[in-house]
C-alpha positions in Angstrom: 73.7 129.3 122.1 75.6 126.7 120.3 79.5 126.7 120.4 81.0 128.4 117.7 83.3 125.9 116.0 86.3 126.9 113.5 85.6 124.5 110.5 83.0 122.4 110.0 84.4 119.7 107.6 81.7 117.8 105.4 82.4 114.6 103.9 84.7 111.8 105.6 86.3 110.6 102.5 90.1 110.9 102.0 89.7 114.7 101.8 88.1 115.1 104.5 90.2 113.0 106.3 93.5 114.7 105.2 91.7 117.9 106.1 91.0 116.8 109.8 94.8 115.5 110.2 95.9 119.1 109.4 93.3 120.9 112.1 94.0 118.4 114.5 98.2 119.2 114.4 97.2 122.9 114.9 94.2 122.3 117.5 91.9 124.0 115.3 88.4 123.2 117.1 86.3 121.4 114.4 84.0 118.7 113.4 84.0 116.5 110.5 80.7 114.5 109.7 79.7 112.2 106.9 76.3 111.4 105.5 77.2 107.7 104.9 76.7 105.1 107.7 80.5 103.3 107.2 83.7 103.9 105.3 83.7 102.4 101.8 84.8 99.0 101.8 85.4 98.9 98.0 89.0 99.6 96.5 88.1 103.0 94.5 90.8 104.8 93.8 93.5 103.0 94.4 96.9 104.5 93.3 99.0 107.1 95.8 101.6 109.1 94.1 104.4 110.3 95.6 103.7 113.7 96.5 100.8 112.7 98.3 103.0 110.6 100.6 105.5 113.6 100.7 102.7 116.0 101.9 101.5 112.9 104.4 104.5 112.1 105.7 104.3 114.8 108.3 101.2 113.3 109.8 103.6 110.2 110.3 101.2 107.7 108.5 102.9 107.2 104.8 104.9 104.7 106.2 101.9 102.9 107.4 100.5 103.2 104.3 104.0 101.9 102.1 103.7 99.3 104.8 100.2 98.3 103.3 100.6 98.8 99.8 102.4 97.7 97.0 105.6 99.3 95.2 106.8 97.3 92.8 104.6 97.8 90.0 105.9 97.5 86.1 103.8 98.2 83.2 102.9 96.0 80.7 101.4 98.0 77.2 99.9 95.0 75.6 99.5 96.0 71.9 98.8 94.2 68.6 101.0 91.8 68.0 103.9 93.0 70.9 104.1 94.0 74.3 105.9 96.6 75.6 107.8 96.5 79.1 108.2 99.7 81.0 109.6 99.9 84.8 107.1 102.5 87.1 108.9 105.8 87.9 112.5 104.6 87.2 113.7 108.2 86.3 112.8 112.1 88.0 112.8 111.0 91.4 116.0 111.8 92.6 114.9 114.2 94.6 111.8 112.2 96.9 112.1 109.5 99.5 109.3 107.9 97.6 110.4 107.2 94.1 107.4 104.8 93.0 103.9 104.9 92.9 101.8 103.2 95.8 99.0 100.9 95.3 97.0 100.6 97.7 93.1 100.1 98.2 91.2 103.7 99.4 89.7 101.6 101.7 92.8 100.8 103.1 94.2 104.5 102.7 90.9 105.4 104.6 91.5 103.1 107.7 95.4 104.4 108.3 93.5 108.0 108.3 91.1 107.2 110.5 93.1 105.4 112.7 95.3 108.6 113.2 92.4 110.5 114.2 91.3 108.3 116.4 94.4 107.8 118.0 94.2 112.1 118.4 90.5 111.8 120.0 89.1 112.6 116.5 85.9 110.6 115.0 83.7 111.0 111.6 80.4 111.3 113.2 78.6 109.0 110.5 75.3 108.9 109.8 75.2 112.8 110.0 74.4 115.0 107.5 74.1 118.5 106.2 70.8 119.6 104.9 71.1 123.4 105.6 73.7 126.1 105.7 73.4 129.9 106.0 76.0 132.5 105.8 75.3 135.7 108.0 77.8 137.7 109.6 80.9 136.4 111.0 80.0 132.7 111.0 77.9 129.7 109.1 74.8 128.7 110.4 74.9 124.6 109.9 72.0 122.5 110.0 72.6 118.8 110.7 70.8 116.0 110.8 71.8 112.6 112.5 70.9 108.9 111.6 67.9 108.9 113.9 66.4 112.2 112.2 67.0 114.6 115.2 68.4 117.7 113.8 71.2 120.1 115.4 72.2 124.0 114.7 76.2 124.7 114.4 77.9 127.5 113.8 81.3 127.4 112.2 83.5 130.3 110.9 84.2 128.1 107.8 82.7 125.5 106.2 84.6 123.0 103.8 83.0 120.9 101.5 84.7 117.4 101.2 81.6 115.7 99.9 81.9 114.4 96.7 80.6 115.0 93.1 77.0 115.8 94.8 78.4 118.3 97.3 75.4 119.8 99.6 78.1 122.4 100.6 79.0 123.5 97.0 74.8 123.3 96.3 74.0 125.3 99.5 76.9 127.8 98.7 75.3 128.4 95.5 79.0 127.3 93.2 78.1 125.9 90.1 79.6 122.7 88.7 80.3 123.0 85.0 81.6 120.0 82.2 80.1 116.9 80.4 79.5 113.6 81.1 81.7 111.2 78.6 79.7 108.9 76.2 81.1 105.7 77.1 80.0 103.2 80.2 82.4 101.4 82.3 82.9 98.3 83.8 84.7 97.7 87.4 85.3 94.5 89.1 88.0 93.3 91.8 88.2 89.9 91.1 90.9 86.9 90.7 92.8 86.7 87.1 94.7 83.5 85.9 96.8 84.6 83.4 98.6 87.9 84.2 101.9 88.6 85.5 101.9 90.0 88.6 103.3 92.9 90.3 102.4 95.2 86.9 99.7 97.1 85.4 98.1 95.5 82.5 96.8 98.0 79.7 95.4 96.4 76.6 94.9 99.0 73.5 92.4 98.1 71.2 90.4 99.2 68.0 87.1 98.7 70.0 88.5 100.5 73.2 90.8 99.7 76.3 91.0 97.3 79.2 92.6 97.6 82.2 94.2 95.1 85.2 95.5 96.5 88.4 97.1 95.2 91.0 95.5 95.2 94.0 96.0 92.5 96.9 92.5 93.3 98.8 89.3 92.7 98.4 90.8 90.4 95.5 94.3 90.2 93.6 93.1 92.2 90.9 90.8 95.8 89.4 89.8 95.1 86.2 88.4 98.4 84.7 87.1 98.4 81.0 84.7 99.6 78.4 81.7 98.5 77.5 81.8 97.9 73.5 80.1 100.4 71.6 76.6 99.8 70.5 76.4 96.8 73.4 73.3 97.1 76.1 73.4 98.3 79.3 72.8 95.1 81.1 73.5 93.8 84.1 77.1 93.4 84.7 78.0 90.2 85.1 81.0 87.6 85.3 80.1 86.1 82.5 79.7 90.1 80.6 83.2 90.7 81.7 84.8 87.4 80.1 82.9 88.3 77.1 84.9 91.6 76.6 88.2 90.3 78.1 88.1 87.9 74.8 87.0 90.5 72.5 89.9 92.8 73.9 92.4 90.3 74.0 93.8 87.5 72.8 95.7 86.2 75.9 94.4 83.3 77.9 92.8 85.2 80.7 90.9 83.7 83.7 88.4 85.6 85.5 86.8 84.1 88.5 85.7 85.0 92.2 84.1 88.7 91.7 84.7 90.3 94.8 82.6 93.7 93.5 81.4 94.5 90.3 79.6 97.7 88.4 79.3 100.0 86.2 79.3 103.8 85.8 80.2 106.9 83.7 82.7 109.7 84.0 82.5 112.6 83.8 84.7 115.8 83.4 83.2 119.0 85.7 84.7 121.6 87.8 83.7 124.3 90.0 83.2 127.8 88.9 85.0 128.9 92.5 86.5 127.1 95.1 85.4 129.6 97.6 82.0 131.4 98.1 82.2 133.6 100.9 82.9 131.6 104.4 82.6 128.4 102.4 85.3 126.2 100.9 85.4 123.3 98.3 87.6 120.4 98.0 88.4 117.1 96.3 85.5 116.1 94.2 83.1 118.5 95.3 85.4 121.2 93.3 86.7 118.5 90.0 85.9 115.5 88.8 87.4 113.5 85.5 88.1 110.6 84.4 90.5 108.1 86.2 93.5 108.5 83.9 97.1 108.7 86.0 95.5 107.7 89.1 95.2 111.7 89.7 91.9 111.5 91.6 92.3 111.2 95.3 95.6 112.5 95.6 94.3 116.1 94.1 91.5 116.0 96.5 94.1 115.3 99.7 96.8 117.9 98.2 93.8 120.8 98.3 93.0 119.7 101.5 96.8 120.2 102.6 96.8 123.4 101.0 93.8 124.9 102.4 93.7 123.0 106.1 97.6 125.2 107.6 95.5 128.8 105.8 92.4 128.2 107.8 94.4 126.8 111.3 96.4 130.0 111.2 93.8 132.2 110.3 91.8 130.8 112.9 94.3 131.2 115.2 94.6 134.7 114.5 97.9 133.8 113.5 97.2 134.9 109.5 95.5 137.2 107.9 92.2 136.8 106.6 93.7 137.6 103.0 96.1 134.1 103.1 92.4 132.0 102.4 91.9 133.6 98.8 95.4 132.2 97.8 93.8 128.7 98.2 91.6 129.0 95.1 94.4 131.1 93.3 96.6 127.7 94.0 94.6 125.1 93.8 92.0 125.8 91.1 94.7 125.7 88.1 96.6 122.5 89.5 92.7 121.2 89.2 92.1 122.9 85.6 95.1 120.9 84.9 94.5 117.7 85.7 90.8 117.9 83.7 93.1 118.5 80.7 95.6 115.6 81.0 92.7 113.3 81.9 90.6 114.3 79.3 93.3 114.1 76.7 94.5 110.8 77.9 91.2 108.9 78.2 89.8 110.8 74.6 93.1 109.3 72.8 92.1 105.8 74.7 89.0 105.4 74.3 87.2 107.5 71.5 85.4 106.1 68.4 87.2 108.6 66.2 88.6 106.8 63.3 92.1 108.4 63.1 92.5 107.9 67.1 91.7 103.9 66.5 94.4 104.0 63.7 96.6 106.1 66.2 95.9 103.1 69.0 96.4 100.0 66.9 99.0 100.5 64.1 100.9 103.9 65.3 101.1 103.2 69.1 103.0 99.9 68.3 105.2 101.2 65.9 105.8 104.9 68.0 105.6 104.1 71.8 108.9 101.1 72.0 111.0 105.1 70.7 108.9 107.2 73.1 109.0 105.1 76.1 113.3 104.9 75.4 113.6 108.7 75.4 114.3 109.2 78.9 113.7 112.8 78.8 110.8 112.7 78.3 109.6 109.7 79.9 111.0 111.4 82.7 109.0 114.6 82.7 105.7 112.3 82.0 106.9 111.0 85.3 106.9 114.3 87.5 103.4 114.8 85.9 101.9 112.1 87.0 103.3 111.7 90.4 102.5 115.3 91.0 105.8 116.4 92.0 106.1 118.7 89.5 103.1 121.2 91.0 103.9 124.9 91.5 102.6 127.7 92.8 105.1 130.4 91.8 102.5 132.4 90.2 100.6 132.9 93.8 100.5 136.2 96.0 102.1 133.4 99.1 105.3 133.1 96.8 107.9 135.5 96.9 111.0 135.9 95.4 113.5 138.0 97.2 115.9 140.9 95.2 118.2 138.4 94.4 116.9 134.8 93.9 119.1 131.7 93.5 120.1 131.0 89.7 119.9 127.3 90.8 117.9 125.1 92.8 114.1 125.5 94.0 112.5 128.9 93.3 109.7 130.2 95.4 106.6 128.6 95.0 108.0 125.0 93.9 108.1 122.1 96.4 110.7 121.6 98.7 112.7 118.6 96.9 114.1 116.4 99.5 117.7 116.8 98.8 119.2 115.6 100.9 117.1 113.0 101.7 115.6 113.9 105.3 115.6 117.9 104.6 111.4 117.0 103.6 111.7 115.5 107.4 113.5 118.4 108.9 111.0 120.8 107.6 107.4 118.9 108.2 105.3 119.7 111.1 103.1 122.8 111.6 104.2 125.9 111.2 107.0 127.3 109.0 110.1 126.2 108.3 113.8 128.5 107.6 116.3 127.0 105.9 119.4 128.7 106.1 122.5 127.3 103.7 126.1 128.4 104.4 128.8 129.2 106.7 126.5 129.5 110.4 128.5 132.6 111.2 126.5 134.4 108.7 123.2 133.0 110.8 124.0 134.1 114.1 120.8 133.7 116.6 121.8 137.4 117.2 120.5 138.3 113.7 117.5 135.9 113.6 116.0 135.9 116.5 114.6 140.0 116.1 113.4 138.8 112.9 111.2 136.3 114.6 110.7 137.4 117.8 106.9 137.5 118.8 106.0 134.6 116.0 109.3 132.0 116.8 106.4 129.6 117.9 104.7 129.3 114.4 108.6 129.4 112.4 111.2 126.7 112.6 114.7 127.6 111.9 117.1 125.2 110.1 120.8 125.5 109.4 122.1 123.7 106.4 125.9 123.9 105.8 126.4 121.6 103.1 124.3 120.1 100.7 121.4 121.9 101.4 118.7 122.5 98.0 120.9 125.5 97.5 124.4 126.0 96.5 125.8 129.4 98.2 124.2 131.2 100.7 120.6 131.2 100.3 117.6 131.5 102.9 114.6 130.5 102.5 110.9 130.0 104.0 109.0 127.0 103.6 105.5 126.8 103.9 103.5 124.1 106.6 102.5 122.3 103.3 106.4 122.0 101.9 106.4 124.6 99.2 108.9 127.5 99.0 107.2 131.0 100.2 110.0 133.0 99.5 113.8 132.2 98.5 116.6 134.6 98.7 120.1 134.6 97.8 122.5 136.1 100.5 122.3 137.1 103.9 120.2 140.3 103.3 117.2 139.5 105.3 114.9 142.7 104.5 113.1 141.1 102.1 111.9 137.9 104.5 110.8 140.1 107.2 108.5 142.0 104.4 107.2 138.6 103.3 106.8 137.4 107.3 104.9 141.1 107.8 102.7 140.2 105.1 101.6 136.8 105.9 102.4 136.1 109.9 101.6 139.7 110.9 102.6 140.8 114.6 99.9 141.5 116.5 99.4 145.4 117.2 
């Protein structure tokens, strides 16, 4: 009889790969395999916001990846007749050690991933692919089949999808995948620019539509993403096509040259109807897609594999109870609901035909977005949306307020901001994490230690006397994926053992 593994992970994309970084830390025995030959080699997405690095960091590769990338990005709204200058995340991010967003090539994001599982023993077996799965009792019954056409049997407790728009997982599993595809065709290139000022994001709104330049370094200097006129064919896309709509969409002096990749393709906006059926999981694309708008894409995918990867380890381990995996789609399917909205509202007011909206794009947006862009307020707020550092989950059953929560600072269910800098640090790491803030007379090992006793391997303790996320004496428990479980004010510590009794039971 085949071993029974814990996860089966399918797809090696950078949900997959954040997925397998998470069961590796807790020795979760797994497998991850991927229907594709190689990695991608193209850039893709290409933009890491800082939560993703936050929720990284404990993996020890965002600094690799900073390393890599590039933060010093501006924009530059080029609009008729002006051009509007606008600094990257310059306000709201007080409270991260990465207050910018990250450009950086997925192929490159893919390599530091892999690299840290390699480093761990852990390999995508490529060329491997699912082409049956059977729920039945206690465990999945996987079928695989490798590059040479010889087929295996697995059997894993869970099964996560990781695969992308076409999931096998989310077909075999029976989820449906519900949305629209948009109208419009796209055009993607990384190729060499003469022209454009670099170090800045280059958005061109237009009558006809919008243009896009990123930076991007590797396979070539820059992304050039735009769309194709309405009412032109569908031909081949060529250099020669793309300088053809760079003229129409601007009047600059632009240079393209050197293609590095080019294509086209359409969006669409779908999500799954569940993110769980039965003893299999979704995740990344397989469970949303949307439009490309905020650079929201990858890092959604990695954040639900963060959220659901520490749920299935301790579950696995016996650790949890079966009960913590349905808060994953109770989390994650609204944060994915979402970003379908913002996405769909920002690419409709881009990019549509609508008379009013072209009016809105080329003789409001000049006149309205120099006063928007200076209200700081609100630029700042924009700011925690995109970079994602704004997500919650104070509506889930795995967030508890104690009797008396703290009028100030982070409530359960928000993110653990990292103030002071380092506290993110202190805290990451499997496991749980207590902060305690306060005089450390009131947090005496004498009166935490019974409170942990029989689970003080899977829950850190902390002690904060000054400057902790709290003023006052507060404790509270953070999650292994950074967010607040439960928050208390005072040194009453009923209610944490009720919420520890819940969700890291002892055993009988």
């Amino acid at each position: 009889m085949t071993a029974l593994l814990d996860v089966l992970v399918v797809g090696g994309g950078p949900t997959g790969l954040a997925l397998a970084a998470q069961l590796r830390a807790y020795g979760t025995r797994f497998r991850i395999v991927d229907r594709s030959l190689d990695r991608v080699h193209e850039s893709r997405a290409l933009v890491i916001q800082p939560r993703t690095l936050e929720a990284l960091a404990g993996f020890g590769v965002s600094d690799e990846l900073v390393a890599r990338g590039n933060t010093a990005m501006r924009l530059r709204l080029h609009l008729p007749r002006r051009v509007v200058r606008l600094a990257l995340f310059d306000i709201g991010m007080a409270d991260t050690s990465y207050p910018f967003l990250l450009f950086l090539s997925q192929a490159e994001t893919e390599t530091v991933l892999a690299e840290h599982l390699a480093a761990r023993d852990v390999v995508v077996e490529r060329g491997t692919e699912l082409v049956g799965l059977e729920q039945k009792g206690p465990h999945s019954t996987c079928r695989l089949r490798d590059r040479d056409g010889r087929e295996e049997t697995v059997r894993a407790r869970y099964v996560v999808g990781c695969d992308g728009a076409h999931s096998t997982v989310r077909a075999q599993a029976g989820i449906a995948f519900d949305g629209y595809a948009y109208p419009q065709t796209f055009l993607l290139a990384d190729l060499e620019v003469d022209g454009l000022e670099p170090d800045a994001v280059h958005t061109y709104l237009t009558g006809a539509g919008v243009l896009f330049f990123f930076p991007l370094g590797s396979p070539a200097t820059w992304r050039m993403l735009a769309m194709r006129p309405p009412g032109a064919p569908d031909t081949e896309v060529t250099l020669s096509l793309l300088r053809k709509i760079t003229d129409r969409y601007t009047d600059d002096r632009l240079m393209l040259r050197d293609p590095a990749w080019m294509t086209d393709f359409r969006l669409h906006n779908r999500g799954a109807a569940h993110y769980r059926a039965g003893r299999c999981f979704l995740a990344g694309d397989a469970a949303h897609i949307h439009s490309p708008a905020g650079g929201q894409g990858m890092n959604t995918g990695i954040q639900d594999a963060l959220n659901l990867g520490w749920k299935l380890a301790l579950v696995c381990q016996g650790a949890a109870p079966e009960g913590l995996l349905e808060t994953y789609e109770a989390e994650r399917a609204p944060v994915g609901r979402a970003v379908r909205r913002l996405t769909d509202r920002a690419f409709t007011i881009g990019t549509s035909g609508n008379p009013a909206l072209r009016v809105a794009r080329t003789q409001l947006a000049p006149r309205l977005a120099p006063l928007a862009l200076r209200a700081t307020a609100l630029r700042g707020r924009v700011f925690r949306t995109v970079s994602e550092l704004g997500i919650h989950y104070r509506s889930s059953p795995a967030a508890t307020a104690g009797s008396r929560p703290p009028g100030r600072g982070p409530r359960a269910g928000d993110r653990l901001p990292d103030l002071p800098h380092g506290i993110q640090s202190r805290c990451a790491g499997p496991g749980y994490h207590l902060l305690l803030t306060g005089p450390p007379h009131l947090w005496s090992d004498e009166r935490i230690a019974p409170l942990l006793r029989g689970r003080d391997h899977l829950v850190g303790v902390h002690r904060v006397e000054d400057r902790g996320p709290w003023p006052g004496v507060v404790h509270g428990l953070v999650r292994p994926d950074g967010y607040l479980g439960f928050v208390a004010r005072g040194a009453y510590l009923a209610g944490l053992g009720a919420y520890l009794d819940r969700w890291l039971p002892l055993p009988e």
